[in-house]
MMTF fields as JSON, N, C-alpha, C and O atoms, coordinates in Angstrom:
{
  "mmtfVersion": "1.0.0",
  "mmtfProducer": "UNKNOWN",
  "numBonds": 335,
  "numAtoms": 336,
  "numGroups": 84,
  "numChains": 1,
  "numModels": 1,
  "chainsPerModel": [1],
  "groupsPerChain": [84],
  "chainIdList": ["A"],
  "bondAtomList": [4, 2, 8, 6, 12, 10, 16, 14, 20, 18, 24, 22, 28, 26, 32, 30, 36, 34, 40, 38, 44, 42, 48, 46, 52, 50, 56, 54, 60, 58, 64, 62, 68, 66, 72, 70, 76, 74, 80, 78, 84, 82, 88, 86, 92, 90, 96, 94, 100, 98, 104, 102, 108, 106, 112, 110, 116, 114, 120, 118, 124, 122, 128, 126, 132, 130, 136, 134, 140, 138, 144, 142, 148, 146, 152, 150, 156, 154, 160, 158, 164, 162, 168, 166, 172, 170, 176, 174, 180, 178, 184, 182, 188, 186, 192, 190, 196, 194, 200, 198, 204, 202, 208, 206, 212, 210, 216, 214, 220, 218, 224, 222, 228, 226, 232, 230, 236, 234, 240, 238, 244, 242, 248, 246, 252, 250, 256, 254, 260, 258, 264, 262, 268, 266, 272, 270, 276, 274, 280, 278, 284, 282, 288, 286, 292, 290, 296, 294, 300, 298, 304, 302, 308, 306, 312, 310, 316, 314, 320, 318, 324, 322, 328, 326, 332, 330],
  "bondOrderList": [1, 1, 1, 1, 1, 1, 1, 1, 1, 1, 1, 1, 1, 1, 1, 1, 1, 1, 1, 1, 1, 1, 1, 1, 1, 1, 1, 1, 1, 1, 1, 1, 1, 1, 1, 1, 1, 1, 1, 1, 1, 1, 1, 1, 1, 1, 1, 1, 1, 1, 1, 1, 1, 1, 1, 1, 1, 1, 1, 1, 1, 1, 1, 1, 1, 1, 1, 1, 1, 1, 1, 1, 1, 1, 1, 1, 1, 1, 1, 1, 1, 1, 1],
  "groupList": [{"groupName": "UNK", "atomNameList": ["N", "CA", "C", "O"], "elementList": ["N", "C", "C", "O"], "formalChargeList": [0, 0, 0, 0], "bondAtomList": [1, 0, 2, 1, 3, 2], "bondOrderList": [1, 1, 2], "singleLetterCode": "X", "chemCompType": "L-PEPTIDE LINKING"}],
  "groupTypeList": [0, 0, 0, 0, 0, 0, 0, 0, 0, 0, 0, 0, 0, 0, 0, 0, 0, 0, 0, 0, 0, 0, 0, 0, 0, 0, 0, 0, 0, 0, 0, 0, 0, 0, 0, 0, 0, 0, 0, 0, 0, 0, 0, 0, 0, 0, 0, 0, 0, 0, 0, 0, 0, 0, 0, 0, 0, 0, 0, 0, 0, 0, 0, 0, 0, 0, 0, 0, 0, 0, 0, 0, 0, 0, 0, 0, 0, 0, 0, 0, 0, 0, 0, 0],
  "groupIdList": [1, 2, 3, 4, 5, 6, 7, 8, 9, 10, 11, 12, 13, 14, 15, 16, 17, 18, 19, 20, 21, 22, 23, 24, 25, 26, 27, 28, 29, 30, 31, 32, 33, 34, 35, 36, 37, 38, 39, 40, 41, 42, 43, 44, 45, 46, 47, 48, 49, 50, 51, 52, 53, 54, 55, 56, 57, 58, 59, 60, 61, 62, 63, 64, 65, 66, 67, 68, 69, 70, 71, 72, 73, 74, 75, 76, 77, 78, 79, 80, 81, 82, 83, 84],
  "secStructList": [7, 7, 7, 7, 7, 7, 7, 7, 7, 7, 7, 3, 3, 7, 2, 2, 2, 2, 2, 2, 2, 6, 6, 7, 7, 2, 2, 2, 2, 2, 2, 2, 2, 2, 2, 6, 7, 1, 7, 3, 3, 3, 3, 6, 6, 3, 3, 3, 3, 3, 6, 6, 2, 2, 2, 2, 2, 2, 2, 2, 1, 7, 1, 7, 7, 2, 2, 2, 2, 2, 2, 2, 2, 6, 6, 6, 6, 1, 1, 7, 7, 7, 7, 7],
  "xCoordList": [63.248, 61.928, 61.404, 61.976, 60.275, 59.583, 58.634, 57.948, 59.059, 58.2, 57.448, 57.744, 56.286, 55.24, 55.028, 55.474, 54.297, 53.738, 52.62, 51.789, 52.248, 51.65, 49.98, 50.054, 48.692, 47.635, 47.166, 47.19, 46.749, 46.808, 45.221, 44.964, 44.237, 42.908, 42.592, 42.79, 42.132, 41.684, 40.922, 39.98, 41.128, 39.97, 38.918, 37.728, 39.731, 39.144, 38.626, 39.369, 37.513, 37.237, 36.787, 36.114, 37.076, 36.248, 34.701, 33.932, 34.368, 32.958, 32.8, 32.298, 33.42, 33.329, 33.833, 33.168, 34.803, 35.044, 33.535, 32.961, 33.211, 32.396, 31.103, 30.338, 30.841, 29.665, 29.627, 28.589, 30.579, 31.178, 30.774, 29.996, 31.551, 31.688, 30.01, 29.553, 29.12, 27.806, 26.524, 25.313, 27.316, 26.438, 25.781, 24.86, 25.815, 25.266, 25.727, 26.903, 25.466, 25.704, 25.99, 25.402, 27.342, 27.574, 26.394, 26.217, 25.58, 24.529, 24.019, 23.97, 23.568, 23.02, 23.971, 23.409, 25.469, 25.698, 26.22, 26.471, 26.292, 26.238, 24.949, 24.923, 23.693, 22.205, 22.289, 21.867, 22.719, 22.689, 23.211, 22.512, 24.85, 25.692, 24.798, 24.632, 24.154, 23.584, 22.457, 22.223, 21.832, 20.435, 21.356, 21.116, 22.448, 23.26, 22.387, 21.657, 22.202, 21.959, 23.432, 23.533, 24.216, 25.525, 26.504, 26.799, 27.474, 28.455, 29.97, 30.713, 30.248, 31.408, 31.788, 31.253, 32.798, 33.89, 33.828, 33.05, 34.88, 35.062, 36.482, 37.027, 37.442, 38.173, 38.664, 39.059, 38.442, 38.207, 36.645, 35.556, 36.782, 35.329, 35.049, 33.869, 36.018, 36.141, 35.654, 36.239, 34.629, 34.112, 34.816, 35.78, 34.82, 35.516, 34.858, 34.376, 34.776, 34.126, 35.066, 36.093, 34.731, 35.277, 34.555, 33.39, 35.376, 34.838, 34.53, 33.865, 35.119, 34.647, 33.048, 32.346, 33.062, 31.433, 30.482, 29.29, 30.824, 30.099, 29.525, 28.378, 30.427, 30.115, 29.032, 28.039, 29.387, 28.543, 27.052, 26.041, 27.298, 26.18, 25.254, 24.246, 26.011, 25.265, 24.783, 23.598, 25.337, 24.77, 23.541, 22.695, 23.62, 22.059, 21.079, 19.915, 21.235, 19.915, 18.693, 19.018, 17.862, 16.724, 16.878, 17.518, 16.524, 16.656, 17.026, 16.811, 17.529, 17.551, 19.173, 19.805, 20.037, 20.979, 21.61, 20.868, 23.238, 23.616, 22.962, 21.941, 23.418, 22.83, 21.297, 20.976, 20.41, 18.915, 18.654, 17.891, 19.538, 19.081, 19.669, 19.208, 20.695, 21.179, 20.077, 19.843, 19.505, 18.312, 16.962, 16.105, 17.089, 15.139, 15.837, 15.231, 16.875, 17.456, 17.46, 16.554, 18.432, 18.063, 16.936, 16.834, 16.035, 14.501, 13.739, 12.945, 14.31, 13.823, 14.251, 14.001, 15.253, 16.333, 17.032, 17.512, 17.038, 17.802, 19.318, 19.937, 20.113, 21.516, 21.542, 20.702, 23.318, 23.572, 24.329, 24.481, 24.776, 25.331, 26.782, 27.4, 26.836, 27.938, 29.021, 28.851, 30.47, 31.627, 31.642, 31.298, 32.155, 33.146, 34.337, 34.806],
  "yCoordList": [-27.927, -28.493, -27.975, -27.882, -27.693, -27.022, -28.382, -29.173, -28.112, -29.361, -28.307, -27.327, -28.934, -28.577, -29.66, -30.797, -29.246, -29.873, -30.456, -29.714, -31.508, -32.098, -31.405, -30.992, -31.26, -31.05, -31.909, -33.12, -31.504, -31.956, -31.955, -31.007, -32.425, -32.069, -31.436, -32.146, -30.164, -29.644, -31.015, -31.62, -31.224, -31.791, -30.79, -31.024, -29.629, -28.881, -27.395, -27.056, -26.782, -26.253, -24.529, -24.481, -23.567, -22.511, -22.143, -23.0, -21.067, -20.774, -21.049, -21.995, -19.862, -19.99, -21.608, -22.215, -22.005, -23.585, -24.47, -25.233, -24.122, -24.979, -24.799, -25.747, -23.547, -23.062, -23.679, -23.957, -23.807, -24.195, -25.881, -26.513, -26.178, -28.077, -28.377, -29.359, -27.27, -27.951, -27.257, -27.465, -26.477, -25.601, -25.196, -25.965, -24.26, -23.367, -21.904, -21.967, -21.029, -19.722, -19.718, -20.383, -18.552, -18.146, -18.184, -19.085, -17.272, -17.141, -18.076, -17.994, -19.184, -20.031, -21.814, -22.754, -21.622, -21.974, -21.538, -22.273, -20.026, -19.527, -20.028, -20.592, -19.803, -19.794, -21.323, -21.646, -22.061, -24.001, -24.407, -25.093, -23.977, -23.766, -23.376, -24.106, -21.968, -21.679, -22.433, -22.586, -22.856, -24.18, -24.848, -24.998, -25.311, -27.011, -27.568, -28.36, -27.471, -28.593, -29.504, -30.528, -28.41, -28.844, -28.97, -27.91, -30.084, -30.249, -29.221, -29.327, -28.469, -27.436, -27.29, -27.557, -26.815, -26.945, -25.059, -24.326, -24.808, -23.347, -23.325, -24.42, -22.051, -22.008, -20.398, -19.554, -20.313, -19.186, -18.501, -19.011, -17.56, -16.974, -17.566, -17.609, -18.207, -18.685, -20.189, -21.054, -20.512, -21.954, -22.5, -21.925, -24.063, -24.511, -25.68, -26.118, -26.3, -27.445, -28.749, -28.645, -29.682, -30.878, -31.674, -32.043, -31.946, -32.466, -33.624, -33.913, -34.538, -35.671, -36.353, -37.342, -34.982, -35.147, -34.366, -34.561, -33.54, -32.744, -34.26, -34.694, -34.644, -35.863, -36.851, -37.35, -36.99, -37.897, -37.596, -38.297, -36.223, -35.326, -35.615, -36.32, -34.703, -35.333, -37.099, -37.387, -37.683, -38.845, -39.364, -40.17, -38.716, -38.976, -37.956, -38.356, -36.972, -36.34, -37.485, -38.672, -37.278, -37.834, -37.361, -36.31, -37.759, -37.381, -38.798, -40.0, -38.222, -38.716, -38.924, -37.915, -40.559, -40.477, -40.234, -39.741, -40.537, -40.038, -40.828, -40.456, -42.339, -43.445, -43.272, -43.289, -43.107, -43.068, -41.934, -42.029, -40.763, -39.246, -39.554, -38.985, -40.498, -40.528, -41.708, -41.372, -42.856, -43.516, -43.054, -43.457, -42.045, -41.412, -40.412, -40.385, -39.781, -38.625, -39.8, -39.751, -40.992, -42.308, -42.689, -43.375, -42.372, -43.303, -42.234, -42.403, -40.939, -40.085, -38.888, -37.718, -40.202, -39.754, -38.329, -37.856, -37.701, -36.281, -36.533, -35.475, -37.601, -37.734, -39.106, -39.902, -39.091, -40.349, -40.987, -40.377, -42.223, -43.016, -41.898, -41.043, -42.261, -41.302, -42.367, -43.586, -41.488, -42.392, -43.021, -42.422, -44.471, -45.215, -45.089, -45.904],
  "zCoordList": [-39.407, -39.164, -37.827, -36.741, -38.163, -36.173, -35.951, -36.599, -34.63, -33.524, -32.78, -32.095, -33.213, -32.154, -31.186, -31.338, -30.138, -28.805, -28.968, -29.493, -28.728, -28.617, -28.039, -26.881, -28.633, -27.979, -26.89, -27.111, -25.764, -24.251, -24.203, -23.461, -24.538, -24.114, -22.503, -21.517, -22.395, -20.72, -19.59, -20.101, -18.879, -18.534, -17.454, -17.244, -16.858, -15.988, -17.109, -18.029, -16.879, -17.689, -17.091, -16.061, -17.585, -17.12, -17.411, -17.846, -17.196, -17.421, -19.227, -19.835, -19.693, -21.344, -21.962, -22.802, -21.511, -22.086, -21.814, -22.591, -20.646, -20.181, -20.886, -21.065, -21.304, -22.17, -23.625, -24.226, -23.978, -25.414, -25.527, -26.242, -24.637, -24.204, -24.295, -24.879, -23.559, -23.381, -24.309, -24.371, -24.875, -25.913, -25.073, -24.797, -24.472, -23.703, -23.542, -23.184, -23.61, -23.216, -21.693, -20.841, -21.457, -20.013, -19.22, -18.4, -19.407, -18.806, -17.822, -16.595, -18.803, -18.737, -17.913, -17.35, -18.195, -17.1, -15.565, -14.609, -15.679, -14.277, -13.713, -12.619, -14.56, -14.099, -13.656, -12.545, -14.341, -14.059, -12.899, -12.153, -12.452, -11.305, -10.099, -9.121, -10.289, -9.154, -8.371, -7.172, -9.569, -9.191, -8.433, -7.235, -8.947, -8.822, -9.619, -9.023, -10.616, -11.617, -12.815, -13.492, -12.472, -13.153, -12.546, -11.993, -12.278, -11.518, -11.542, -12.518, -10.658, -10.769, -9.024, -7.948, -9.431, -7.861, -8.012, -8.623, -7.255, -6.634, -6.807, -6.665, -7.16, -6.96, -6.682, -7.487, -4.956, -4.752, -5.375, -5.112, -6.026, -6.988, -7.919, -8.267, -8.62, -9.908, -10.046, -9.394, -10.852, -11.462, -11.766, -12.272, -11.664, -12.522, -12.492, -11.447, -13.649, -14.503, -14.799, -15.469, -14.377, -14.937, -15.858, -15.71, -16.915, -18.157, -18.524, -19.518, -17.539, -16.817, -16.371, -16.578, -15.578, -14.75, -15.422, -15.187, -16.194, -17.435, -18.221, -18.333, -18.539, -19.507, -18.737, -19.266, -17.586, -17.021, -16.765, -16.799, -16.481, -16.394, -17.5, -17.548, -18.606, -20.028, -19.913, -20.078, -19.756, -20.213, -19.397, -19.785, -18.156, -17.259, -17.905, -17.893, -18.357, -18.915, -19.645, -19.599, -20.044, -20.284, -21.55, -21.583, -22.564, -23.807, -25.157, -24.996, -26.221, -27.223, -27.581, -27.897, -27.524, -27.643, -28.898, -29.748, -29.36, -30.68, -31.255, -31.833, -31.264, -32.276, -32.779, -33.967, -31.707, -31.681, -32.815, -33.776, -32.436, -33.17, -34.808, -35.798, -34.838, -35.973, -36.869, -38.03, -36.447, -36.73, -37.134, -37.92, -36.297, -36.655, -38.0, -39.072, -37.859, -39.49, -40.499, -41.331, -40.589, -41.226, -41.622, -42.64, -41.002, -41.185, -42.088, -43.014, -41.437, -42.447, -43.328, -43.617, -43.623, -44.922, -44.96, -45.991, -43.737, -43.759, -43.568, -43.683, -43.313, -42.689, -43.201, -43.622, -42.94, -43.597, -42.368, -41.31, -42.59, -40.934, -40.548, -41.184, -39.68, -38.231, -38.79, -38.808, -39.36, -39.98, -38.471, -37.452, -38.566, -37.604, -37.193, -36.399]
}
């Protein structure tokens, strides 16, 4: 029988993880970083992203949450409820 290891979720992230995590293209979070509009540390040259404050990040944006986005597709019958 093989044992595998257990999956460890990252919490620190690189450029490409971090692009992925926020649906964003590299580009576009080098371009975010450099504003400081997105929270990232230094390590040496290298970015690095915590997935933590990414999240938190996300959740202060202004916008349309899951539940809400999943209500208005509901209301107009394109989607069905988000399993529990």
């Amino acid at each position: 029988m093989r044992v595998t290891a257990p999956v460890i979720p990252r919490r620190y992230l690189d450029v490409k993880a971090a692009a992925i995590y926020l649906g964003m293209t590299e580009g576009a979070v080098y371009a975010a970083s450099a504003r400081r509009q997105i929270p990232f540390r230094r390590q040496g040259r290298k970015l690095v992203f915590d997935a933590v404050e990414l999240d938190t990040y996300m959740h202060q944006l202004e916008g349309v949450d899951v539940n809400e986005a999943v209500a208005r597709r509901l209301h107009n019958g394109t989607a069905t409820e988000l399993p529990k």
